[in-house]
N, C-alpha and C positions, 0 to 999 in steps of 0.2 A: 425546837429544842436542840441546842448542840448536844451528839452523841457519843458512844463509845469511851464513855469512863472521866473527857475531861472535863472540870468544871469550868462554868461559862465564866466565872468572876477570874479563872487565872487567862482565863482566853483574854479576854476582856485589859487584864492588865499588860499579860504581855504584847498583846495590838497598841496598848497605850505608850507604851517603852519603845515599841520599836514600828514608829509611823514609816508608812510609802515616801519617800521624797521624788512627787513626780514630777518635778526640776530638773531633776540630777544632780550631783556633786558639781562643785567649782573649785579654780585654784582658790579662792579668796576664802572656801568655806571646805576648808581639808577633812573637816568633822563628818563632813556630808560624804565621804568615801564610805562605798559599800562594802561590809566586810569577803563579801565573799570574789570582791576587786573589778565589778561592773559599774557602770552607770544607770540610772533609772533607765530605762526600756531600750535598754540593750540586753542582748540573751547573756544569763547566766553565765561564769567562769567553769568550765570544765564540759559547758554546751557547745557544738561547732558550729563555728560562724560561718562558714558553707553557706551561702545564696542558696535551697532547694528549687527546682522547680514549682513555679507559682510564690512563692515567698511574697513576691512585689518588693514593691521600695520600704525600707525604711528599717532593714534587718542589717544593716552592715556595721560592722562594731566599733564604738567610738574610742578615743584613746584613753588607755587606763593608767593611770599613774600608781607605780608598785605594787601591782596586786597582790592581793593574800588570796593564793587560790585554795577550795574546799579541799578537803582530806578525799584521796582516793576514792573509797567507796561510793561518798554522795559525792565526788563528778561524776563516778561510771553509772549510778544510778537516774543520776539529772540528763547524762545523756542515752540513755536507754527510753527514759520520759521524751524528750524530743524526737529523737527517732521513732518511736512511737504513735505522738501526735504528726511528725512530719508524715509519716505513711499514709496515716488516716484523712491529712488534705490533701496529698498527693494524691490520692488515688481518684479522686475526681475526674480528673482531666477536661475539668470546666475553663475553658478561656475565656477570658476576660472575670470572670469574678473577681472578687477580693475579699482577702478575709481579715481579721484581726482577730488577738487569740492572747490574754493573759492568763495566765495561771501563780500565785502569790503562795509563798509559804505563811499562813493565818500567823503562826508566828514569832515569825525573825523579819517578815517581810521579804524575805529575800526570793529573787525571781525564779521559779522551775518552769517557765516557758513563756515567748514572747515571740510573737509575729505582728508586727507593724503595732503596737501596743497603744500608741499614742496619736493615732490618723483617726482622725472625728469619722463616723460611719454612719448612717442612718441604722436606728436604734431598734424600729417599729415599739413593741410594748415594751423591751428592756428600758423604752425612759420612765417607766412606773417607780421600776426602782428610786429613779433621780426627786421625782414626785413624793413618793411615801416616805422616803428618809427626812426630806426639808420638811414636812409636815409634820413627823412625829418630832423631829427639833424643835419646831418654830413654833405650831402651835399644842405640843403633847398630844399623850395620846386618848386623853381624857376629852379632847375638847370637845364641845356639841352644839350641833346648829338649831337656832330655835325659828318655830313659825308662829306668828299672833294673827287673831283676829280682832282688829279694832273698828273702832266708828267716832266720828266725829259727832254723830244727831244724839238728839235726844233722845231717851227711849223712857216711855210711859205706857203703863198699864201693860211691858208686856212686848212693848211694840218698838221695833228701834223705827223712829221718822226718818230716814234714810240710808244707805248703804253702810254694808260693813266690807271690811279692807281684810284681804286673807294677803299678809307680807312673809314673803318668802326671804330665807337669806342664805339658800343654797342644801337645804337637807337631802340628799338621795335617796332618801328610804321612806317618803310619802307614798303609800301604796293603798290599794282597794282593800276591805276586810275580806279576810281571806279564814284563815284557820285561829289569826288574832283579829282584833277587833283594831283596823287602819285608825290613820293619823285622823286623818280625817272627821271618820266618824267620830272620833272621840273630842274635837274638837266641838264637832255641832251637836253632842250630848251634854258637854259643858256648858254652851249656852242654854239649853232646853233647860236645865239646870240651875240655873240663873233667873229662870222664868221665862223668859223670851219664846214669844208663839208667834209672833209673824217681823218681817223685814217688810218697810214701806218700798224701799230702792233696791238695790241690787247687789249682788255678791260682787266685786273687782278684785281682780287675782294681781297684787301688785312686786312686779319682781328688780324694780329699781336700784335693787342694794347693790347688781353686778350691773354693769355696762359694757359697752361693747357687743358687737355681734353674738351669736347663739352658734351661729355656723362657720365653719372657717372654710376659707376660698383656696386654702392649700390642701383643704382634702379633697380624695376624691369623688365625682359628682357622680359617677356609677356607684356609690354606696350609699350615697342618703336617704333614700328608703331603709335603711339595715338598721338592725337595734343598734351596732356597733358606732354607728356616726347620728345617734339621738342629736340634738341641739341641747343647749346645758345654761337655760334662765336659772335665774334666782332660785323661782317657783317651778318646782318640777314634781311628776307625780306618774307613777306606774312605768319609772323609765324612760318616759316621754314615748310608748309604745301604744299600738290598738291593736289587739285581735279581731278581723271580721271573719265571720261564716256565711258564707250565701248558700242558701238554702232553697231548693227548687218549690214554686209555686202550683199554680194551676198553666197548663198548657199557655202558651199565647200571654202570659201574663210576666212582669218583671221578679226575676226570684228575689226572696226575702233577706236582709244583710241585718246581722246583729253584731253590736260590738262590746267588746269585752276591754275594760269596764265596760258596762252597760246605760252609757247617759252622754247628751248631745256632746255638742262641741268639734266633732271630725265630721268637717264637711266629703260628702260620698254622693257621688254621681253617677247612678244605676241606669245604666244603656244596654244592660242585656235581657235574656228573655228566656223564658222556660222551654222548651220544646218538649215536645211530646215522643218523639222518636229519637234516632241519633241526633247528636248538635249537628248542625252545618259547621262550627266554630268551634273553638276548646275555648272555656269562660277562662276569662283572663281580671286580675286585679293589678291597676295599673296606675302610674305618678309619675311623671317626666321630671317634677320638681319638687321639693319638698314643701313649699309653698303653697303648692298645688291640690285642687282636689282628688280625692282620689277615684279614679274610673274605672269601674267596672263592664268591661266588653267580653262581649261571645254570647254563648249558650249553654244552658245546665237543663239535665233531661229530668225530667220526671221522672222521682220515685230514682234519683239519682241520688250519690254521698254527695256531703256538703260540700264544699270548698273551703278552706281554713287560707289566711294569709296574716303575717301580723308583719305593720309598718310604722314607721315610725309618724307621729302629728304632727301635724302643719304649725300647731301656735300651742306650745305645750304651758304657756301661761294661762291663755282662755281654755283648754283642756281643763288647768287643774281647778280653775274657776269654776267650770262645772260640775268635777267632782264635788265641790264642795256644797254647793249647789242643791246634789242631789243627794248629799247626806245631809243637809240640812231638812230638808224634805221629809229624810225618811227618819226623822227624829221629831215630824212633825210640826215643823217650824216654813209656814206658808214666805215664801219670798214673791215679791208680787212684780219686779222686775229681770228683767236677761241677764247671765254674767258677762260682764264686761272685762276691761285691762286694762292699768295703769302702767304707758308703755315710757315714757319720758319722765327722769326725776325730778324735771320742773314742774309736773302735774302732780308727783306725790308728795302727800304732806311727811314722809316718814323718810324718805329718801335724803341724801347726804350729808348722813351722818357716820362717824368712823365707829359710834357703837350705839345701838339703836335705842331709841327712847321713843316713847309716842308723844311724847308732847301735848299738845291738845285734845289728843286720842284719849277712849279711852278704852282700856284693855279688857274685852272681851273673855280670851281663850289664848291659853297658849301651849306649845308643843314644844318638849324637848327630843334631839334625837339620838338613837344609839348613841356610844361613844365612837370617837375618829376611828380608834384604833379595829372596828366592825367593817367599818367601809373602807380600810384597807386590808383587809382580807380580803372583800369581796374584789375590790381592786386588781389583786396579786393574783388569785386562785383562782376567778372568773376570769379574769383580766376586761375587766369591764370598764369603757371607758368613761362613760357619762362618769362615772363616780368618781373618774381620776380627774376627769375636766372639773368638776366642781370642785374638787381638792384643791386642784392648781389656782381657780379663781378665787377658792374665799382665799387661800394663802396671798393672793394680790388686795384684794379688798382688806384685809385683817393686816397686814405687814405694809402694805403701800398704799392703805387712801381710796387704793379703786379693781373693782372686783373684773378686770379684765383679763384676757387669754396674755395680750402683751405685758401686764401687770405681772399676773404670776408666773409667766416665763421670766421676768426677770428676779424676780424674788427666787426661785429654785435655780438660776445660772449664780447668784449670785454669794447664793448658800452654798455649791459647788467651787467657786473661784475661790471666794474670802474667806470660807470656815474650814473647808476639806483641803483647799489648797490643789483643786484640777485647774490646769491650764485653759487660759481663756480662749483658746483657739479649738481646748478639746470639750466642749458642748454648748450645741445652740436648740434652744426650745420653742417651738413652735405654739404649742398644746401641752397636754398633762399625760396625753394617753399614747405618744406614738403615733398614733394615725396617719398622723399628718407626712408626709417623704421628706421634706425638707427638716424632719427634725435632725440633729450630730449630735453625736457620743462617742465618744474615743473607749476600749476596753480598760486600757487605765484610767479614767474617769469613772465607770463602775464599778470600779474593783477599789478604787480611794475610797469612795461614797460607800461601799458597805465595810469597810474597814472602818471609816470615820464610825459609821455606824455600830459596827461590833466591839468598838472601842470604849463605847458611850452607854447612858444610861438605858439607852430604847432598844441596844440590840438584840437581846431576845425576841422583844416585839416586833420588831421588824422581822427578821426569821420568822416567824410564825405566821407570816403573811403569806411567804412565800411557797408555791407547790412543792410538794415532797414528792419524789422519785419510786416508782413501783407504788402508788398506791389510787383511789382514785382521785384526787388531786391532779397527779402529773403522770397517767396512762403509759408512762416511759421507762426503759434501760428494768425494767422486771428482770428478777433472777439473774442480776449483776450484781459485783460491791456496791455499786451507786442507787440499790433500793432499798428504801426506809434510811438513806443515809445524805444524798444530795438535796437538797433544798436551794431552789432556782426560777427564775422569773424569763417565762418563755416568750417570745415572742414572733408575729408575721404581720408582712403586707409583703405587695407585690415585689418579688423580687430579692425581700430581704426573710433572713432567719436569725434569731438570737437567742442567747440563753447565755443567764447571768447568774451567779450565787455562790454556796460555800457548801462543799463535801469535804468528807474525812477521810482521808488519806491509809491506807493498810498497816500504817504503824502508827495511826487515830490521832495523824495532827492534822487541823484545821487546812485548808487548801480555797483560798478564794479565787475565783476566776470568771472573766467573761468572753465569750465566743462570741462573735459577729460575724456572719457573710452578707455581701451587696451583691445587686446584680447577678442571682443565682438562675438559673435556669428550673431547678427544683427545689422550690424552700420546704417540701416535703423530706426529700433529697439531703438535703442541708442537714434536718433536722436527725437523719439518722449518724450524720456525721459528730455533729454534738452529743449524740448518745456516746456513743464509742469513745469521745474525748472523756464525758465525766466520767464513764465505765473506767478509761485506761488511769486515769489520777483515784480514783476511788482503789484501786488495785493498787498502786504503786507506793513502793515503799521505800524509804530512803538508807537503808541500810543492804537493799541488794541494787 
């Protein structure tokens, strides 16, 4: 919720009256002169154009034709704000990094601070942002992914004569019953339902509606076991996550491993052993690949605490095939065959099609999910990425035909380039979530994209995705201007720090802006730097 008194419909108008032109003026298009007599991502008129130490390239002021410079106060204020924020990178004395740094008046548009503005930067989870806006454009915020269970057999007395089809089309929020009664289970209570007391054949978990790999070969391979780099099929469930606990046995014997869900499908390779006095070993839970089973080495003593590990699954389609599986079960409903996977859409009868039908199926069960606008929150505030990679892919499969990583990267460059109007040089998408290093974003690219967005019908909702300052959301900048008042989309990987969004300013105008450092030696480091910028514009007021 924007705060401090203005309303969001005059915010809203006036980002609409007065868009970013991140171009810049031409002689052929005189109209495009900023009034306050800069070009797009050139520093402000009444800011010095002084090179600082560490600045880098790309701050040297380009030629202005007549400028109308700002009335006294707001230059000595805009430059009080730069000296300010200059102190605050300055004082690093990191070499080699690099940083980029907008800060937007919500609006006039007009620039109160600009470092390299427009040099594409690897983003880490700031390309959330880039993700949740094309989606809540392209497909609203209401939109919702459905899951069926269908069959092709006949079913008599009760009995389907062979397999039922569990078609995934991308839902993130298939989870175990927990405190509500899972997807799941409520699917295989619908068939119980129905009548249905045994399956001849077998459950197949079919996730054909996305293509293309699960995994991407530009993340990093030290992280594939982490909840954070889950793989992201059609059909997904629990996260694509397993908790085990091993649990010491009797002396001499192999300890006990449970998983959580509690039902097959994670293959586990138990090589360790109980010992009865100290280990020789510390028990270790272990995966070289995600692929891979998972090993369990060392020793766990008797009368020892468990070992807890949770990682991510090797085949989170046949995972969620056993979930279903075994809430079919516990609904009562005998399946008399293994689950299987329907992994090529030449094999499925339900597969490519741009909106799903069963055809010859017939429909079983089926599942709607929260609405979009849920899992981007979760998106934003968890910054979780499986649910931004599935964003990204149905947005490929729903807008382009085909539910791929390269599909919805180009569907959100392209929502970027052609609706917002960011430069094509300034973002390239890899993935949905950042993860990946080779994602770019330029600070004025995020800073269009939530303007486009505050401008428009969804930006509330967008905002509301995003973590709030001083609370527990976003653990940051407490007992500054900037808490209960910045709302921002944070981001890391190695080497990189960001944080992108919109605070209100000490005289409660709208202030949008995004930070970006590469190459930092502390993105802990970084991240207190970014506090102190949204502190220092939360504070600042344009009349001193």
């Amino acid at each position: 919720m924007i705060r401090r008194g203005v309303p969001f419909v005059l915010v809203a108008m006036l980002l609409a009256a007065r868009p970013v032109d991140m171009e810049g003026p031409t002689a052929q298009e005189p109209s495009a002169l900023r009034t306050d007599g800069v070009e797009s991502g050139q520093p402000s008129a009444g800011l010095s154009t002084t090179i600082h130490p560490g600045d880098g390239p790309g701050l040297e002021a380009g030629p202005v034709l007549h400028p109308r410079p700002p009335s006294p106060p707001l230059a000595t204020a805009r430059e009080a704000l730069q000296r300010s924020i200059d102190g605050i990178l300055g004082g690093t004395r990191w070499r080699g990094s690099e940083f980029g740094v907008l800060v937007v008046d919500g609006e006039t548009g007009d620039t109160l601070y600009a470092r390299q503005p427009h040099v594409a930067l690897a983003p880490a989870s700031n390309l959330k942002v880039l993700t949740t806006a094309a989606a809540l454009h392209l497909l609203g915020p209401d939109f919702r992914w459905m899951t069926w269970v269908t069959t092709d057999a006949p079913i008599v007395d009760g009995v389907v004569q062979g397999d039922v089809i569990l078609f995934g089309t991308g839902d993130p929020f298939l989870r175990p019953s927990r405190a509500e009664v899972g997807a799941l289970d409520a699917l295989a209570a619908a068939l119980r339902d129905r009548g249905i007391r045994r399956v001849e054949g077998r459950v197949l978990g079919d996730a054909t509606y996305f293509s293309g790999p699960d995994r991407l070969e530009a993340w990093d391979p030290r992280d594939l076991n982490d909840w954070f780099a889950a793989a992201s099929p059609a059909l997904s469930y629990n996260g694509n996550m397993v908790q085990l606990r091993v649990e010491a046995s009797t002396a001499g014997s192999p300890p006990r491993v449970h998983t959580d869900p509690a039902h097959e499908g994670v293959a586990v390779d138990n090589e360790a052993r109980t010992s009865s006095g100290r280990p020789a070993s510390r028990l270790q839970v272990l995966r070289d690949a995600p692929t891979e089973p998972i090993r369990i080495v060392g020793e766990i003593q008797r009368g020892g605490r468990d070992v807890y590990r949770s990682m991510t699954v090797q085949d989170p389609v046949l995972f969620t095939a056993h979930g279903f599986d075994r809430a079919l079960r516990d609904a009562g409903i005998r399946v008399v065959g293994e689950p299987g996977t329907i992994r090529e859409s030449s094999r499925s009868p339900l597969a490519g099609q741009r909106v799903f039908t069963a055809g010859d199926h017939e429909v079983l069960a089926s599942h709607r999910s929260p609405p979009l606008l849920e899992a981007l929150a979760i998106v934003n505030i968890e910054s979780h990425n499986l649910f931004a990679d599935l964003v990204l892919r149905t947005l490929g499969r729903v807008e382009a035909g085909e539910g791929s990583y390269a599909a919805g990267a180009a569907v959100v460059e392209g929502f970027a380039v052609d609706e917002v109007g960011v430069g094509p040089d300034e973002v390239r998408l890899v993935d949905g979530s950042g993860l990946a290093a080779d994602n770019r974003a330029s600070p004025g690219a995020l800073v269009a994209v939530l303007r486009h967005a505050l401008a428009s019908g969804y930006g509330e909702a967008l905002l509301e995705t995003l973590p709030e300052a001083g609370t527990r959301q976003l653990r940051r900048m407490a007992r500054t201007p900037a808490a209960r008042n910045l709302r921002a989309k944070t981001g890391t990987i190695e080497g990189v720090s960001a944080l992108s969004g919109l605070v209100r300013t000490a005289d409660d105008r709208p202030a949008v802006f995004s930070i970006m450092g590469n190459d930092l030696p502390s993105a802990w480091g970084a991240k207190r730097l970014e506090d102190e910028i949204g502190a220092a514009v939360a504070g600042w007021s344009s009349s001193r």
